[in-house]
N, C-alpha and C positions, 0 to 999 in steps of 0.2 A: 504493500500500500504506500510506504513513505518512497519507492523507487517512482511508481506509479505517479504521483502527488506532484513529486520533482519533475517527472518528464510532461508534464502537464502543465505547469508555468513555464518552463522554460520553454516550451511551443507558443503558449502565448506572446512571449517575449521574442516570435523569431523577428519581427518586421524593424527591430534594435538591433540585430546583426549582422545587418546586410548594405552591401551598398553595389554598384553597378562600374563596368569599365570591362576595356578589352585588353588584349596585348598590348605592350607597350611593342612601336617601331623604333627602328635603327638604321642609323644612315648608310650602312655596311653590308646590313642583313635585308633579305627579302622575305614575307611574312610566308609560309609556305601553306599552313594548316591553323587553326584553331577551332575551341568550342570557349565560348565566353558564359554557359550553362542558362542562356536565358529562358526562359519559361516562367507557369503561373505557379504559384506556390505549391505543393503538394505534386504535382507533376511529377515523371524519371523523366532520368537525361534523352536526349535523343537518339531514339534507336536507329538512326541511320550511322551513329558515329558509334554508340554503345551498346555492349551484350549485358548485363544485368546478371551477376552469378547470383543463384540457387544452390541451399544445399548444402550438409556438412563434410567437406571436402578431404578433411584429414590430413592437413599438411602440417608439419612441424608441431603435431603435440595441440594443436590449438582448440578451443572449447567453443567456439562458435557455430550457429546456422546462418549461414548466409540466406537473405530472401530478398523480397522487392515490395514489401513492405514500407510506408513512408515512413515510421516510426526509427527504419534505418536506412534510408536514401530517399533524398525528392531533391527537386529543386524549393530554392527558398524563395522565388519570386522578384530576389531582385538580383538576378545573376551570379548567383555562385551554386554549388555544388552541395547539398551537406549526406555525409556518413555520421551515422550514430552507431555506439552499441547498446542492445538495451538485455534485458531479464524478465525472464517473465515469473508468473506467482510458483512456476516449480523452480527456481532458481536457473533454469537453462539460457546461457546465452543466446542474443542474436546479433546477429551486423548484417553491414552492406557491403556489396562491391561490384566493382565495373572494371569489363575491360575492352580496349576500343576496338573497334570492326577496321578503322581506320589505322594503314601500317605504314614506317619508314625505314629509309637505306639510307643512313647516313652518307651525305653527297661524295662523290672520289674528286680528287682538286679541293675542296670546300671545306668550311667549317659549317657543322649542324648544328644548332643553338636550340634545346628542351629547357622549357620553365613555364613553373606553373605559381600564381601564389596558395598561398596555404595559412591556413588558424586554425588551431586548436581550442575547442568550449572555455568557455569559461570557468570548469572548476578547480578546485585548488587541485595541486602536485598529490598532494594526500589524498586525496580521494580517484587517484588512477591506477591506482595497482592493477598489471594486467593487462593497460590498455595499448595499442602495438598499431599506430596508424603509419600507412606508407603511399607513396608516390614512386611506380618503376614501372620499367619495362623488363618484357619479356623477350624471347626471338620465337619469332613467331614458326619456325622448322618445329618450335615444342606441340604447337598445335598438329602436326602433320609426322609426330610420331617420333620426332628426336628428344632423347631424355636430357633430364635435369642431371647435372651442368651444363651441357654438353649445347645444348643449346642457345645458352647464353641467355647473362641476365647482369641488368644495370639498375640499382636500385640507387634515384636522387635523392629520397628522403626516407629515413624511418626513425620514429621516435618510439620508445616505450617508459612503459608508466611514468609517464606526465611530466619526466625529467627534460630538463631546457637542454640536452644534446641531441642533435640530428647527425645520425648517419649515413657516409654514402656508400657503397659496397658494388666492385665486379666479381660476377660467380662465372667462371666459363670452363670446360674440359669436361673434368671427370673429378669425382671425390679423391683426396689427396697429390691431386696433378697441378696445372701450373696456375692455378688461381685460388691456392687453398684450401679448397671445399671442405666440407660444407661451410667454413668461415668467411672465407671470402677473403679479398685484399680489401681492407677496410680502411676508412677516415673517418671525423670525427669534426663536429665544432659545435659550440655554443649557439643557444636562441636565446636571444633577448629578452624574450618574452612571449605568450602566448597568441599575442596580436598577430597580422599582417606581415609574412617574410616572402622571399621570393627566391626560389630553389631552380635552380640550373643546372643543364650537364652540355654542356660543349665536347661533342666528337670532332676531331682535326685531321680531317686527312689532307692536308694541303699539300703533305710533303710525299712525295712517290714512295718513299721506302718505309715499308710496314713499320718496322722498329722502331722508325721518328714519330707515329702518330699518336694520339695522345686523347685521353676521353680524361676530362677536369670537370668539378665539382664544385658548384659553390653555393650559399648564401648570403642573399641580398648583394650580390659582385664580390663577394670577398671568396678567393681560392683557398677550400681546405682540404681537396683530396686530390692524386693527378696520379693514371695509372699508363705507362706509353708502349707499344707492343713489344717494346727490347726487353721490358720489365715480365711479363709475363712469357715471351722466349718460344710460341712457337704461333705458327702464322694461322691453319686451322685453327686452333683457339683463339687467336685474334679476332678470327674475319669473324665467326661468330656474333663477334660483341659492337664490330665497327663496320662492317662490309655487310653486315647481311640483312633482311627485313626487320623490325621490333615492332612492338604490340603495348599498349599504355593499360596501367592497372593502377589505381585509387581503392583502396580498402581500409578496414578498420576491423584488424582480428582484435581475440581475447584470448591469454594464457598462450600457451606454448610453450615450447623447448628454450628462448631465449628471454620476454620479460616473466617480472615474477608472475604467480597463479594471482587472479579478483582476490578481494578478502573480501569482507565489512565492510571497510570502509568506501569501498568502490564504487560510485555513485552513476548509474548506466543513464541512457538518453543524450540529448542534443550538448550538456553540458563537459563531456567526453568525447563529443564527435572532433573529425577533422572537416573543415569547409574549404572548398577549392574555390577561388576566384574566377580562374581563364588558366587554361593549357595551349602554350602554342608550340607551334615548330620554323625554324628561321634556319635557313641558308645564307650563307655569304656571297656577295655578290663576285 
């Protein structure tokens, strides 16, 4: 009932956490892609750009049902995205998530520029245990039958329980081969705060020879991670991550193999969600 209570004000109060805008442009970059999530309140995103996962998936240990339920994904009516996790009266988690229909090959020659903004609810750090929101891509070969790692995976953001670091992580190969797995080659940096940041990953293949290219990571423009194919040392595993199709995913688990389990104090609904601004994709001229 007191989860129930919670997510029942804080709905009231969505028309307070919204505001409206698209990509920012750049005099360098050409806008390639976006969705700026417009729609009427309660709305999904649009199914021309987005699939809507269903279903308890079972990947890393995690306690959630994904649905398409509003109470865990809609649009908020004034252009953004929102994912919630919520509980129902048997205590069983739910969330949301999306993954695009819409795919990219980081450009050859080019720099490929991903950024999306992103905020986290409003409640306190203490009351997140558990919660595990991200912003990545997949390659899309995983859709068509090639396994994890192997198919490549670039993850621009992931936070867990409520803590102000975001991480950014490449998975590619095979479990203990040239990218770590299942750890990943990972970085790390500080957020400000809950409000308004803006998460980037720039793939670079300007330079002809695999080795020199380079996939960097940042928040709000500041560089805290940079992985370049000499580092990870073999070229199949590179193209994977830089050369080949990806696939965009927004989600919001609960529990798993890496933040801690929900407790008590973990307060589910919109005050735990993650809200997406605008997603775009920008090539260099």
């Amino acid at each position: 009932m007191y989860a129930a209570t919670i997510t029942a004000s804080l709905l009231a109060a969505m028309p307070l956490l919204v505001k409206a805008w698209d990509a920012p442009t750049y005099g360098d970059y050409n806008l390639i892609w976006q969705d700026n999530f417009g729609g009427n309140s309660g709305d999904r995103p649009n199914s021309n750009n987005w699939n809507i996962i269903t279903g308890k998936l079972g990947y890393n240990s995690e306690l959630e049902t994904y649905t398409n339920d509003k109470t865990n994904l809609q649009l908020s009516g004034g252009y953004t995205l929102q994912i919630a996790p919520e509980r129902d009266s048997n205590g069983d988690w739910t969330s949301g998530r999306i993954e695009s229909r819409y795919t990219f090959v980081p450009a050859e020659g080019k720099r490929t520029l991903i950024e999306a903004d992103i905020r986290f609810g409003s409640n306190s750090i203490n009351n997140k245990a558990g919660i595990w929101p991200a912003f990545w891509m997949l390659g899309d070969s995983g859709r068509h039958g090639t396994a994890w790692p192997n198919c490549g995976e670039v993850d621009a953001m992931e936070q867990i329980n409520g803590a102000l670091t975001g991480y950014g992580t490449l998975h590619c190969d095979v479990v203990g081969g040239k990218c770590n797995d299942p750890s990943g080659i990972q970085g790390w940096v500080s957020i400000p705060d809950q409000d308004w940041h803006l998460w980037r990953v720039v793939f670079d293949r300007t330079n002809g020879d695999w080795t020199a290219q380079t996939i960097t990571w940042y928040r709000d423009g500041q560089q805290f991670h940079q992985v370049s194919g000499g580092r990870v040392g073999d070229y199949n595993a590179w193209a994977a991550v830089c050369h080949s199709s990806l696939y965009f995913i927004f989600n919001v688990a609960v529990g798993g193999s890496w933040p801690e389990p929900p407790n008590d104090s973990t307060i589910p609904g919109f005050g735990s969600m993650m809200e997406v601004g605008f997603l775009a994709v920008h090539n260099s001229k």
